[in-house]
C-alpha positions in Angstrom: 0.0 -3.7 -4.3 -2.5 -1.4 -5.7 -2.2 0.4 -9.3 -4.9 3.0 -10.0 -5.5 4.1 -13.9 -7.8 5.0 -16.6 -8.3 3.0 -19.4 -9.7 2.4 -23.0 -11.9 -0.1 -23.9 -10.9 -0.9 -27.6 -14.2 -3.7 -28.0 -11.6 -6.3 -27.1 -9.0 -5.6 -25.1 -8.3 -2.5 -22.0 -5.6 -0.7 -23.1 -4.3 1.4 -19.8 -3.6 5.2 -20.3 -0.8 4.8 -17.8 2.6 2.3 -17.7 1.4 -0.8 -15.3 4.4 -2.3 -13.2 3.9 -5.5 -13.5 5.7 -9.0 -14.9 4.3 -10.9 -17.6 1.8 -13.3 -16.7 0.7 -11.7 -13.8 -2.8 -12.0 -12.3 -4.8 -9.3 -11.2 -8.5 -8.3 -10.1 -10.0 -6.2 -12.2 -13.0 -3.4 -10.9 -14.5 -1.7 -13.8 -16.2 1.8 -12.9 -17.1 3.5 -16.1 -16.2 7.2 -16.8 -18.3 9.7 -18.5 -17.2 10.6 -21.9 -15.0 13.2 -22.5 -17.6 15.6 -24.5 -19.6 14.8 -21.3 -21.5 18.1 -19.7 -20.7 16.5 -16.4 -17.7 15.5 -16.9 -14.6 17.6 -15.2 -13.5 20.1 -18.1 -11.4 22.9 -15.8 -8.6 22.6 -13.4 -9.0 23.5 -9.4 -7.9 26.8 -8.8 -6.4 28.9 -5.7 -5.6 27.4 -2.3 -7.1 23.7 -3.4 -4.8 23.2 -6.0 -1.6 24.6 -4.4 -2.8 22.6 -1.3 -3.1 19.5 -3.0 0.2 20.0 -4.9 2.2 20.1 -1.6 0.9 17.1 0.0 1.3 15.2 -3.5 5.0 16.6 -2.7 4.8 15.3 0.5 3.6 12.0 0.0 6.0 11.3 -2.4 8.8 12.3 -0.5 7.9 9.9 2.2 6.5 7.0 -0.1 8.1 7.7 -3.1 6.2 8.6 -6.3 2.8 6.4 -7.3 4.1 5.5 -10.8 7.9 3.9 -9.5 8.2 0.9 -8.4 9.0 0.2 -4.3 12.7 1.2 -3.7 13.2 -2.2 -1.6 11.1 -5.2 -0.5 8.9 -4.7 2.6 10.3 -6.2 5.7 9.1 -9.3 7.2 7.5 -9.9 10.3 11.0 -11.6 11.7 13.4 -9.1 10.3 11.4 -6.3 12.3 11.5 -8.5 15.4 15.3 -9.1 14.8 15.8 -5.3 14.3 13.9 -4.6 17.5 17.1 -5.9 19.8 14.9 -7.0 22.4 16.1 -7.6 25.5 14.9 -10.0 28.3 15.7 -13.3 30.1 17.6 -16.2 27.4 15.2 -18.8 29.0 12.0 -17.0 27.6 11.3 -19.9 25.4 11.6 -22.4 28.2 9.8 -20.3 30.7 6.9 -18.5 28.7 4.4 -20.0 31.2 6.2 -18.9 34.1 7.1 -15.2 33.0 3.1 -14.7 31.2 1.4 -16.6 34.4 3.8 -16.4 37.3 5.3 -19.1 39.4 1.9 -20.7 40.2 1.3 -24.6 38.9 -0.5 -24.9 35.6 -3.1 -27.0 37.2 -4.6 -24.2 39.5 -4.8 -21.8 36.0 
C-alpha cells in the first residue's frame, strides 16, 4: 500500500500534514524529497486555471468512483490468487491433476519428450 503526503520536519520528529492509515507499530519505508519553502519564488503560489483544472477535477472524480477516494481506507481485502481461480468456474476434464502430462504434452511417452 502506498500513502503519499507532505510533511513537517519539527528537528525531531515528521509530523504528516495528512491522516496516515496505519496500525500502531507499523513499519514503513520512508523517501524523503525536500520541498521548497513556502515564501519560495519557485514554489507553486496560484491554482491551474481553465480546461486543466476542470479536466483534472473529473478524472479525480473518476478515479475515485472506481477506486474509491485516496484518503479511505480499501472497502474490502484484495482477493487471493485461489479465490479468483475458484470464482473463475473453470471447466475441464476431473482427471486434470492426474493427467497434466497427457493433456499439456499429448499421449506420447515421457521418455521420447
Amino acid at each position: 500500500m502506498f500513502q503519499t503526503t507532505d510533511a513537517l520536519f519539527d528537528g525531531q520528529n515528521l509530523l504528516p500534514d495528512d491522516p496516515l492509515h496505519l496500525e500502531p507499530n507499523t513499519r514503513v519505508r520512508l523517501t524523503i524529497e525536500v520541498l521548497p519553502a513556502s515564501n519560495d519564488s519557485t514554489a507553486m503560489d496560484h491554482e491551474p486555471t481553465g480546461n486543466y483544472l476542470q479536466a483534472a477535477q473529473e478524472l479525480i472524480a473518476e478515479l475515485d468512483q472506481k477506486y474509491g477516494k485516496a484518503d479511505e481506507p480499501p472497502a474490502q481485502q484484495p482477493k487471493s490468487w485461489l479465490q479468483i481461480a475458484r470464482e473463475a468456474q473453470l471447466e475441464g476434464p476431473e482427471d486434470w491433476s492426474q493427467n497434466l502430462d497427457k493433456y499439456l504434452y499429448g499421449d506420447s511417452p515421457s521418455s521420447t519428450r
